[in-house]
C-alpha positions in Angstrom: 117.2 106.2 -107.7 118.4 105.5 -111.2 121.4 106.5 -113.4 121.1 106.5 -117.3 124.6 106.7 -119.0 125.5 107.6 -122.7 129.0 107.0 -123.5 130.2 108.3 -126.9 134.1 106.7 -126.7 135.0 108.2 -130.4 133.9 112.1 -128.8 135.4 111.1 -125.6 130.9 112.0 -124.7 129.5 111.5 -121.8 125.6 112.6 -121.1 124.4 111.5 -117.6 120.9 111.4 -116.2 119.9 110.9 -112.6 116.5 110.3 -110.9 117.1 111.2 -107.3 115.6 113.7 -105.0 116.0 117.9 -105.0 118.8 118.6 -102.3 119.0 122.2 -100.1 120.7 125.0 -101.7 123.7 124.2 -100.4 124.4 121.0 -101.5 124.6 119.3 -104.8 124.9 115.9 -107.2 128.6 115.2 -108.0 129.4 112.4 -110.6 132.6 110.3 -110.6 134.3 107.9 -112.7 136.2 105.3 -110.7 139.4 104.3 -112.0 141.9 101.5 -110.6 143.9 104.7 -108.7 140.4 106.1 -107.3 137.8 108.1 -107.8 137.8 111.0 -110.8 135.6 114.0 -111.1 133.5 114.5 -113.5 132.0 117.5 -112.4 128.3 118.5 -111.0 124.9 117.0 -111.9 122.4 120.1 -112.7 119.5 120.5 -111.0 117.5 119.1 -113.8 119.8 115.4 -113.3 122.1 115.6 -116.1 125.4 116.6 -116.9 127.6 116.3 -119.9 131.2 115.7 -119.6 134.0 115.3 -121.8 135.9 112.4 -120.4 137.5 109.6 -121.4 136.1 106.6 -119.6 138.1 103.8 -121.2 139.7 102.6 -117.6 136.6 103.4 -115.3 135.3 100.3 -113.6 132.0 102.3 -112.6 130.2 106.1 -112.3 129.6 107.1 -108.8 127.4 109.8 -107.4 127.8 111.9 -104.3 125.8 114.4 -102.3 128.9 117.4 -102.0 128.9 120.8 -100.9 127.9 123.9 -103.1 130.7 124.4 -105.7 131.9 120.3 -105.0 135.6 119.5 -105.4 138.4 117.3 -106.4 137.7 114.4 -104.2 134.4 112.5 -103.1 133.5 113.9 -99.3 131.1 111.3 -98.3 130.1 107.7 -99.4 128.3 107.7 -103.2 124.3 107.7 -103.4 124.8 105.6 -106.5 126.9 103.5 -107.7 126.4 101.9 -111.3 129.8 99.4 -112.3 130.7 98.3 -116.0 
C-alpha cells in the first residue's frame, strides 16, 4: 500500500493516488486530512486510486485513508488503512 500526494498550496490542489486493493461494491476509499481538532474529509478515492480535492491543507499534520461505507460520510468509521504524516 502506497499513497502519492500532490499539493498545489497557491490552487488550494490536491491530487491523490493510492495503490491498495479493489473493495466489494459496497464499500469504498475515503481520504482525510488530519487537523489539530481531528480528522477532515476530503471526500472518496475513485476506483481508479485517485481523487482530486480542493482543500486547504496548510494545518494538516497527515492524510489518512479509510475503508467506509458506499456514499462515506463526515467522520472516519473505522481505523485508517494508511496513514502518511507531514
Amino acid at each position: 500500500m502506497h499513497l502519492r500526494l500532490v499539493y498545489l498550496p497557491e490552487e488550494q490542489l490536491t491530487i491523490l493516488q493510492i495503490d491498495m486493493p479493489p473493495l466489494p461494491p459496497n464499500r469504498l476509499y475515503q481520504a482525510w486530512q488530519i487537523i489539530p481538532s481531528g480528522p477532515r474529509n476530503l471526500g472518496p478515492v475513485s476506483q481508479g486510486g485517485y481523487a482530486v480535492v480542493s482543500a486547504d491543507l496548510s494545518q494538516a499534520t497527515a492524510i489518512a485513508i479509510s475503508i467506509e461505507p458506499q456514499g462515506g460520510g463526515p467522520a472516519p468509521t473505522t481505523m485508517p488503512m494508511l496513514v502518511a504524516e507531514f
